[in-house]
N, C-alpha and C positions, 0 to 999 in steps of 0.2 A: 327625198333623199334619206337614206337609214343613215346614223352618226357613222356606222365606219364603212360607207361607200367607197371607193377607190385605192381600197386598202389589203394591206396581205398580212396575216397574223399568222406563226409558227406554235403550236404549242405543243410541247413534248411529252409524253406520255398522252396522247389524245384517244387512243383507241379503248379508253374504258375510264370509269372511275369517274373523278375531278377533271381529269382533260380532254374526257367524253362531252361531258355538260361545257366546258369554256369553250368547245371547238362549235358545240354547236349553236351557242349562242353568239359567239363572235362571228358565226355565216347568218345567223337571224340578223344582224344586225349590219349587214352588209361587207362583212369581210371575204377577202378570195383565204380559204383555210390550207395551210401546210400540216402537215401532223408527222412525229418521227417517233417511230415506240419499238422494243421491240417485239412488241405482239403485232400483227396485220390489224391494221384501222380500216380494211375497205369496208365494212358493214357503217362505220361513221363518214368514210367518204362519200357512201350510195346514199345516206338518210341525207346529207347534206345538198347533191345533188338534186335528187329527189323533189327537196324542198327551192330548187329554183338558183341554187347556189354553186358554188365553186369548190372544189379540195382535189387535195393530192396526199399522199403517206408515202412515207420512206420507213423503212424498216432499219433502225440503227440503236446503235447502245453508246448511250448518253457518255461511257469510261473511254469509249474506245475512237480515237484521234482520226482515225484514218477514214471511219464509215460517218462521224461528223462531219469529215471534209466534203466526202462523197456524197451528203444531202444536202449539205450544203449549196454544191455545186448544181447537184437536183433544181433545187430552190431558185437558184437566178436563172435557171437556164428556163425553166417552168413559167417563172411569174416575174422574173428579171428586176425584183428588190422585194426588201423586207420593211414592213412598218410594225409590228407588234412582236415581241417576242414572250411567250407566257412560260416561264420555265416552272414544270410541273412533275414531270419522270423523277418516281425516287421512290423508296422500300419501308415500310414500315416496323417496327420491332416487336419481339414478345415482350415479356417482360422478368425480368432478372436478376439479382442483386450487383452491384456495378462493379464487384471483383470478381466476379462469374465469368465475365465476356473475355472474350479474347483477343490479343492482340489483333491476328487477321479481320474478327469479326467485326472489331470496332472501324476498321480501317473500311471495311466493305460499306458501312454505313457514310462515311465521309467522302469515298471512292462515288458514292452514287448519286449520295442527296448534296452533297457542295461539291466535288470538284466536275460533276457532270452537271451542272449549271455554270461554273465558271469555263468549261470548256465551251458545253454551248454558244456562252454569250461571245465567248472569242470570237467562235467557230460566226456567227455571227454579226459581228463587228462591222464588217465590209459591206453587208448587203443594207443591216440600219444605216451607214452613214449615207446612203443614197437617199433616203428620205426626210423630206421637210417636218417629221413631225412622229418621230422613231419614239416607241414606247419598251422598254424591260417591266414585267411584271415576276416577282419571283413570288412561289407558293411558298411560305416557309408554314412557323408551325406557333400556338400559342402557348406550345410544352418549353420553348425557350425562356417564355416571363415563370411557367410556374414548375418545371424543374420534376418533371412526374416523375415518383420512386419507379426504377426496374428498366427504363425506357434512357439510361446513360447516352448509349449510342445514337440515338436517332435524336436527342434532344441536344447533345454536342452541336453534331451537320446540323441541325435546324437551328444553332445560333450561331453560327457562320453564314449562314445562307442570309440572316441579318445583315452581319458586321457585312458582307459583299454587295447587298443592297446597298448602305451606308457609302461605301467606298465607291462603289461605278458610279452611284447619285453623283457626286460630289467632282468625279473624273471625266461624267460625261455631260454633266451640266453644260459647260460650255459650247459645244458642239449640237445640242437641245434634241440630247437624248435624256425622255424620263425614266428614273426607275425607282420603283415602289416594291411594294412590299404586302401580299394577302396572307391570311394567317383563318383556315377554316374551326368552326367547332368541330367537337365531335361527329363525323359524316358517315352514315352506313353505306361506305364501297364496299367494292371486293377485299380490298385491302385492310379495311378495319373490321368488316363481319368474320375474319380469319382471327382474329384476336379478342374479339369480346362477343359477348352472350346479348341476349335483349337484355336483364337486366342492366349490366353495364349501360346499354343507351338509355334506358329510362332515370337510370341515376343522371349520368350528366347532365339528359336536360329538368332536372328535376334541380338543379341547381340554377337553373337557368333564368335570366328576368323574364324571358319571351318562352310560353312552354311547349315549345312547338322542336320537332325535331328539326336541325342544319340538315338540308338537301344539298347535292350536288349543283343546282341551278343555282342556289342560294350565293354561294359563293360565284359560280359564273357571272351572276347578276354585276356581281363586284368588280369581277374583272374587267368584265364590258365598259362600266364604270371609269376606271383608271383606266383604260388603254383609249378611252373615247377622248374629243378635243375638250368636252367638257370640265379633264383634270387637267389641262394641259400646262398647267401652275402648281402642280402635287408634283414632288418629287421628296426623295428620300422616307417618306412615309411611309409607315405600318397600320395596314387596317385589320380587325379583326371580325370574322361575321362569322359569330357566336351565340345569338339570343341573349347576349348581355352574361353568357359565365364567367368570362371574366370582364373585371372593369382596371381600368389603368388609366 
């Protein structure tokens, strides 16, 4: 038996990047995969198949109420409940002085990276409570603890995407749903090779205890981690898998 055999994990933003790696290690490890992005995930649906496994993708944007409910609905009709939920879909920033940005623009960043994880989790509410052993995992960010000059917006949503951690912990405790909290190092996705040079990566891990570059599996590893029975006493929790940059 692989640890998440009999189980159905969502994770948003799955068709590339950080939810490419969490989707496909949570079917390594026995999960049936939902993925909602709004790019097409079938190229991570076929790998996962492929490999002896399960997936489905819905094509939906994380803002928008109406195409959540519709995968929603996808989702129970598909695999008829939910056990994992890894909220991961969100936008990275350049960088800018923090009276630069703009009203709209700031709004976009908090529109994507918090309140399209606290939709989702809604949006998903109904299908965790059907399960004996319902896991929230939210990606948030370690620019929360250390507040990186130029990056205001994205590091705002990413300390909310805490304090919401925080708060469902604590609201869904009783009913024994977990929710935790991942927080990657610097990772060369799509999304961050768009914004920094190799130097940039070589600095960060050059700050780093472990001098090895954060992979995308890297954190997967972690999540599998936390969503497995293994953590099944972790809630509220913030982890960081960063080769030791930062220490707290």
């Amino acid at each position: 038996m692989a640890k998440l055999d009999n189980t159905v994990a969502l994770v948003t933003g799955g068709a590339m990047g950080l939810g490419r790696a969490a989707s496909l290690r949570l079917a390594q490890d026995g999960a049936q995969i939902a993925i909602i992005d709004r790019e097409p995930a079938g190229a991570v649906v076929e790998a996962i198949k492929s490999a002896g496994g399960d997936a489905a993708s819905w094509l939906c944007d994380v803002t928008d109420e109406s195409q959540i409910e519709d995968a929603m609905r996808g989702i129970d009709d598909r695999f008829g409940r939910l056990d994992i939920l890894v909220n991961n879909a969100g936008i990275l920033s350049p960088r800018k002085a923090w009276n630069e940005w703009t009203r709209d623009e700031i709004q976009r960043y908090l529109d994507i990276n918090f309140m399209g994880y606290w939709l989702i989790a809604r949006g998903a509410y109904p299908l965790l409570k059907k399960s004996p052993r319902a896991r929230i995992v939210n990606v948030a960010s370690r620019t929360f603890f250390m507040g990186n000059p130029g990056q205001l917006p994205y590091v705002a949503a990413k300390g909310a995407v805490q304090g919401l951690t925080w708060c469902l912990a604590r609201e869904l405790g009783e009913e024994g749903i977990n929710v935790n909290a991942v927080m990657p190092g610097m990772v060369e996705t799509e999304g961050t090779a768009a914004y920094n040079n190799e130097e940039a990566f070589n600095r960060v891990m050059g700050n780093q205890a472990i001098k090895k570059r954060v992979q995308p599996e890297d954190l997967a590893d972690l999540i599998a981690f936390v969503a497995s029975d293994d953590a099944k006493m972790i809630t509220g929790q913030t982890f960081i898998c960063d080769g030791g940059g930062y220490l707290h």
